[in-house]
C-alpha positions as CSV (number, residue, x, y, z in Angstrom):
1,X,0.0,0.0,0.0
2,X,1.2,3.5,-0.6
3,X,2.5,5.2,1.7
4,X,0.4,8.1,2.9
5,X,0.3,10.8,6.2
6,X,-3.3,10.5,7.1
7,X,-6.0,7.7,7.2
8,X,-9.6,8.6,6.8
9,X,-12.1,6.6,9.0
10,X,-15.8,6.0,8.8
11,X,-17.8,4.1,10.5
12,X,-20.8,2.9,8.9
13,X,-23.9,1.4,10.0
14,X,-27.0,1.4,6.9
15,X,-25.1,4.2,5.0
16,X,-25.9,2.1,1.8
17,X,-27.4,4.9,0.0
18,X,-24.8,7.3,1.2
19,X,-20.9,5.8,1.3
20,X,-20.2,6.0,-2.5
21,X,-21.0,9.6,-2.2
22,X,-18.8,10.0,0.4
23,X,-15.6,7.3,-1.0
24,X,-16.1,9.6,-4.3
25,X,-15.7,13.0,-2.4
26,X,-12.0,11.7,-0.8
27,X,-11.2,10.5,-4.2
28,X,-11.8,13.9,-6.2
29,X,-9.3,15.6,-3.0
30,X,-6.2,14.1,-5.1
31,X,-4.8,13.6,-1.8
32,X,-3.0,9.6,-1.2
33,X,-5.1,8.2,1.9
34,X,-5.4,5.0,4.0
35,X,-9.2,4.9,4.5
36,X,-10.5,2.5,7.0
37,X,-14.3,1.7,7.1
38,X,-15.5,0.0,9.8
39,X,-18.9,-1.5,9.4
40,X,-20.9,-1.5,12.7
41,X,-23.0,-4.3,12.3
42,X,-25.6,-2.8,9.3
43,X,-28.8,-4.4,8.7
44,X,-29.3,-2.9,5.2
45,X,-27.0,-3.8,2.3
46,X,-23.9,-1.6,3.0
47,X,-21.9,-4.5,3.6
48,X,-22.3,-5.7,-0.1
49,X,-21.8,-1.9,-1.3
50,X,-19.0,-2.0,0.4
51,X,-17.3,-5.0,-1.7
52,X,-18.1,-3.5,-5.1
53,X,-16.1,-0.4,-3.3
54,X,-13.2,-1.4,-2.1
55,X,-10.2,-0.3,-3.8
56,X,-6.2,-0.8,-2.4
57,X,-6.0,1.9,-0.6
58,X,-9.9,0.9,1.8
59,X,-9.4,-1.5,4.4
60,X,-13.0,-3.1,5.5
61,X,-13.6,-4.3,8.9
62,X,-17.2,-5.5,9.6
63,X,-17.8,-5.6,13.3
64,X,-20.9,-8.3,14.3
65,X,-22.8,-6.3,17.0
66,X,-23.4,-2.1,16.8
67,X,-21.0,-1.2,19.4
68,X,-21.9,2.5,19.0
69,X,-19.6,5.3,17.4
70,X,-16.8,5.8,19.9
71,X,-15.8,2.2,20.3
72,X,-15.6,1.4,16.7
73,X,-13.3,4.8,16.0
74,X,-10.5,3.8,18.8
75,X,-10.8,0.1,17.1
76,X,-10.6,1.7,14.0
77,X,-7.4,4.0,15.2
78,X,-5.8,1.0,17.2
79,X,-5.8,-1.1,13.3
80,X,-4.6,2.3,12.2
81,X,-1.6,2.3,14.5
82,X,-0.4,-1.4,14.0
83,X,-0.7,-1.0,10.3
84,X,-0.5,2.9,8.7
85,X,1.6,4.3,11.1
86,X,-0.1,7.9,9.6
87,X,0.5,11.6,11.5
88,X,-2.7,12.7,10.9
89,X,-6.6,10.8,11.4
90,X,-9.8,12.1,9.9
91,X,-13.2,11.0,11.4
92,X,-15.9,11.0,8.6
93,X,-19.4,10.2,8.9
94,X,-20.7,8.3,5.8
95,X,-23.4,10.7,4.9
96,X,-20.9,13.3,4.3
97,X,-19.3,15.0,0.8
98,X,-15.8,17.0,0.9
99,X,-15.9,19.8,-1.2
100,X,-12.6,20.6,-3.6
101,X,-9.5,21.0,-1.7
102,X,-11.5,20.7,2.1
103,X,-8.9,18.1,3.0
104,X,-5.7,19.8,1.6
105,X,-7.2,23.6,3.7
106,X,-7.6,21.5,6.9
107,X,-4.4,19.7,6.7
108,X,-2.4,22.9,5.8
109,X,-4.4,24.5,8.9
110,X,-2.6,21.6,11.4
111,X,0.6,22.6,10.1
112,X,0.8,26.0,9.5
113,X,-0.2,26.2,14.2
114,X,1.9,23.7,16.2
115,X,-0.6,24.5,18.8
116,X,-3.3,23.6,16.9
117,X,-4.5,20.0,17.8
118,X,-7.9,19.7,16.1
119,X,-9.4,21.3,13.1
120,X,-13.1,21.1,11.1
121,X,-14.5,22.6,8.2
122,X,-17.3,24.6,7.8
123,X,-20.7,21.9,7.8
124,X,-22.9,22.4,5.2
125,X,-26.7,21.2,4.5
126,X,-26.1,19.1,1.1
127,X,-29.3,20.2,-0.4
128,X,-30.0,23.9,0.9
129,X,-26.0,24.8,1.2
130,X,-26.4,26.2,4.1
131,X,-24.2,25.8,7.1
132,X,-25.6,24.2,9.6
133,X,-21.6,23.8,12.0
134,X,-19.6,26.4,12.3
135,X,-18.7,26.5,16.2
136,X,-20.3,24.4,18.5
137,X,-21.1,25.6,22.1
138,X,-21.9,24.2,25.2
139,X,-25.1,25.7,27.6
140,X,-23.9,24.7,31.1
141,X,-26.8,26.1,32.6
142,X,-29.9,24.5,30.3
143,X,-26.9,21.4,30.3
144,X,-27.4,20.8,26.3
145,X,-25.5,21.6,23.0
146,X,-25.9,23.7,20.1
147,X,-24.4,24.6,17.0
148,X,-23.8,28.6,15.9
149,X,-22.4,30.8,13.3
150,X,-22.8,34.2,15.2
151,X,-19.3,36.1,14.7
152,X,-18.6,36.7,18.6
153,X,-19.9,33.5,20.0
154,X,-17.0,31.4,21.0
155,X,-15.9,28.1,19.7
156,X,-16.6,25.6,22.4
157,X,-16.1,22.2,20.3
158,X,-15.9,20.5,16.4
159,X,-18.0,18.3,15.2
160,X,-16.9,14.6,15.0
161,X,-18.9,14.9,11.7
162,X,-15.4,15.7,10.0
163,X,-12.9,16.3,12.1
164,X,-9.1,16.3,11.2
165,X,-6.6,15.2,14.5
166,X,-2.8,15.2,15.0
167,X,-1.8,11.6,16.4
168,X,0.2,12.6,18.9
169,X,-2.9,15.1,20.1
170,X,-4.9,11.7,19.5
171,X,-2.4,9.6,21.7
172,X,-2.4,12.2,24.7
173,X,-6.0,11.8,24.9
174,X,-6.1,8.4,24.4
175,X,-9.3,8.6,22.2
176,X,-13.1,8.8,22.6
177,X,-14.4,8.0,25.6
178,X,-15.9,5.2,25.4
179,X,-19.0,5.4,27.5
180,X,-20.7,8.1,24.4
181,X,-22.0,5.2,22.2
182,X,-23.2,8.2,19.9
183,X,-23.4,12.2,20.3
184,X,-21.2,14.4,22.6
185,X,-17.8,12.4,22.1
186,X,-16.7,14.9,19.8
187,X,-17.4,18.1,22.6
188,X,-15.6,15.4,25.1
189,X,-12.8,15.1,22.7
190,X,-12.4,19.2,22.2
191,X,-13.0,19.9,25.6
192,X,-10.0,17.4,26.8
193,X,-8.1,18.6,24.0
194,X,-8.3,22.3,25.3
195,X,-7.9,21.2,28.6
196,X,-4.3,19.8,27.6
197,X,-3.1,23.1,25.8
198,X,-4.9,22.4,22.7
199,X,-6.1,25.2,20.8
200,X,-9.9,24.1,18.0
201,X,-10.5,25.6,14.7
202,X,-12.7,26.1,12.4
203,X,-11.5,26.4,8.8
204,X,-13.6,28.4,7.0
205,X,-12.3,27.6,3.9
206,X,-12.6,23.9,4.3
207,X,-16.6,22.6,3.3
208,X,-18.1,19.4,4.0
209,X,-21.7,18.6,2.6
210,X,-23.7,16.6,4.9
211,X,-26.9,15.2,5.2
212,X,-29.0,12.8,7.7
213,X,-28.1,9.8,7.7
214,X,-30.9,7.2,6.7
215,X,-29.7,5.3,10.2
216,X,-30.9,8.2,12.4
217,X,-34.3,7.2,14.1
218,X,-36.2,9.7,15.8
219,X,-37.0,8.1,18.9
220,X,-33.1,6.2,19.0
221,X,-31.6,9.7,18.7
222,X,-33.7,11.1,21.2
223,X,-32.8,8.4,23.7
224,X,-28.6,9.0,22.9
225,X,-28.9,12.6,23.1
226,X,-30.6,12.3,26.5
227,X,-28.2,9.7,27.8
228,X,-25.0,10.7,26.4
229,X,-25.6,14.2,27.2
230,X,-25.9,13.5,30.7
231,X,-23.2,10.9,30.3
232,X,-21.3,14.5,29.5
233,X,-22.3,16.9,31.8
234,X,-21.4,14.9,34.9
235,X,-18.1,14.1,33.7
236,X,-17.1,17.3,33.2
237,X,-18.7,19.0,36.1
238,X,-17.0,19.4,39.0
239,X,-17.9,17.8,42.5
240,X,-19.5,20.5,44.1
241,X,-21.5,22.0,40.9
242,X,-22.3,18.3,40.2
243,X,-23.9,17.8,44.1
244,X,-25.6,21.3,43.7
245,X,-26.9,21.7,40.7
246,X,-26.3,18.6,38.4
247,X,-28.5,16.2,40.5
248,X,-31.4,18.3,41.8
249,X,-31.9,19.5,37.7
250,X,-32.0,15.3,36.8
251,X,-34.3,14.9,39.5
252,X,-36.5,17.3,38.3
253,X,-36.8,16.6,34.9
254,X,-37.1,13.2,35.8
255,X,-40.4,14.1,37.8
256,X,-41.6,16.1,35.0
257,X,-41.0,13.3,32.4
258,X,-42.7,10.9,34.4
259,X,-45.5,12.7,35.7
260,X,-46.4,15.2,32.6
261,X,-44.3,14.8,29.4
262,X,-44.2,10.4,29.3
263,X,-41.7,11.0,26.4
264,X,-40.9,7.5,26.2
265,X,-37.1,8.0,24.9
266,X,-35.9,10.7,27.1
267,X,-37.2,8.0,30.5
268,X,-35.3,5.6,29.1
269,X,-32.6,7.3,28.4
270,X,-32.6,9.6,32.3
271,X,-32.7,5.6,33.6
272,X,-30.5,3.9,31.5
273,X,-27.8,6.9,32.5
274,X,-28.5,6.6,36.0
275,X,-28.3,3.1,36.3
276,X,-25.0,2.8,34.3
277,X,-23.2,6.2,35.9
């Protein structure tokens, strides 16, 4: 295999309809890559797509249970590492298109800023165009996420959507945690990153298309957001804030769920986080 300074991976679970788009996008970068696609236990027919895919330079791995997002990536890294021996990794969700020359303006942004650990491109809607990631922030109060493009908002975390990591920034923080089976790993992974000396970026003049991913159920993302945002905010809370504020806020909301909303997915996923914690 050709040697090559940065291995792409994506993990894909039904992305059937979605992974030549995405293969085709690296391609068209003119940039030599390892690309390692780990297939997390699909019950459509991406595993056969996959075959009629493959090319020297894709490695398939085809995992027999789902063992969510985070787990798959450090398996996919910890392949990476015995085999590629690449500076540089690139997470990639299936569902996503690279515009021209987004990989050669994020990898120029890592090395033109030694300080710079972790970079993203701009997150774009593939059919309206519009961005839809620019700087992700984190509400510590209302204890939730969001995505913004307003000028003088800082830059809280990237987006695991595309993101482009320096190995030894990778190594430090030894991965994605692995108790985020989907959502929030990427804000753990900035906010550890930071918290090591790190500096985030987004380059603006880097674009990724992206669009939902025919694996996203309503109710199953509901539950994950729930659960692995909680998972979040009491890891990164500290002790007292976490006694004073973090558990009479779950209580609450787990009164009103129960007693008012019955939102089904947001119970299961208050208990399953409570249980497991």
């Amino acid at each position: 295999m050709k040697k090559t300074d940065l291995t792409i991976v994506i993990i894909t679970h039904n992305s059937q309809n979605q992974i030549e788009g995405c293969l085709k996008s690296i391609a068209n970068q003119n940039i030599p890559v390892n690309i390692l696609i780990i297939d997390n236990c699909s019950t459509d027919k991406t595993w056969n797509k996959l075959q009629t895919l493959k090319k020297p330079n894709i490695t398939l791995i085809k995992n027999k249970i789902n063992s969510g997002f985070a787990k798959a990536v450090n398996q996919g890294v910890r392949f990476s590492n015995r085999n590629f021996k690449n500076s540089q990794l690139l997470l990639l969700n299936p569902d996503t298109e690279l515009a021209e020359d987004c990989l050669k303006n994020l990898i120029q942004a890592l090395k033109t800023d030694s300080k710079l650990g972790l970079c993203s491109p701009l997150i774009k809607n593939s059919q309206t165009k519009k961005t839809i990631f620019e700087k992700g922030q984190i509400n510590w109060l209302r204890m939730n996420t969001t995505h913004n493009s307003v000028p003088k908002v800082s830059l809280d975390y990237l987006t695991g959507c595309c993101l482009l990591i320096k190995k030894p920034v990778w190594d430090k923080l030894e991965g994605l945690d692995e108790r985020f089976f989907l959502y929030y790993e990427d804000a753990d992974l900035s906010l550890r990153a930071q918290k090591n000396g790190f500096k985030i970026k987004t380059v603006k003049s880097a674009i990724c298309f992206h669009q939902e991913s025919s694996s996203s159920d309503s109710d199953e993302k509901t539950y994950q957001l729930v659960k692995n945002g909680l998972i979040f905010f009491h890891k990164h809370f500290s002790l007292p804030i976490r006694f004073l504020y973090f558990c009479p806020i779950f209580w609450l909301r787990l009164l009103y769920h129960t007693l008012i909303s019955h939102k089904k997915p947001v119970l299961r996923g208050m208990k399953d986080f409570y249980l497991n914690k």
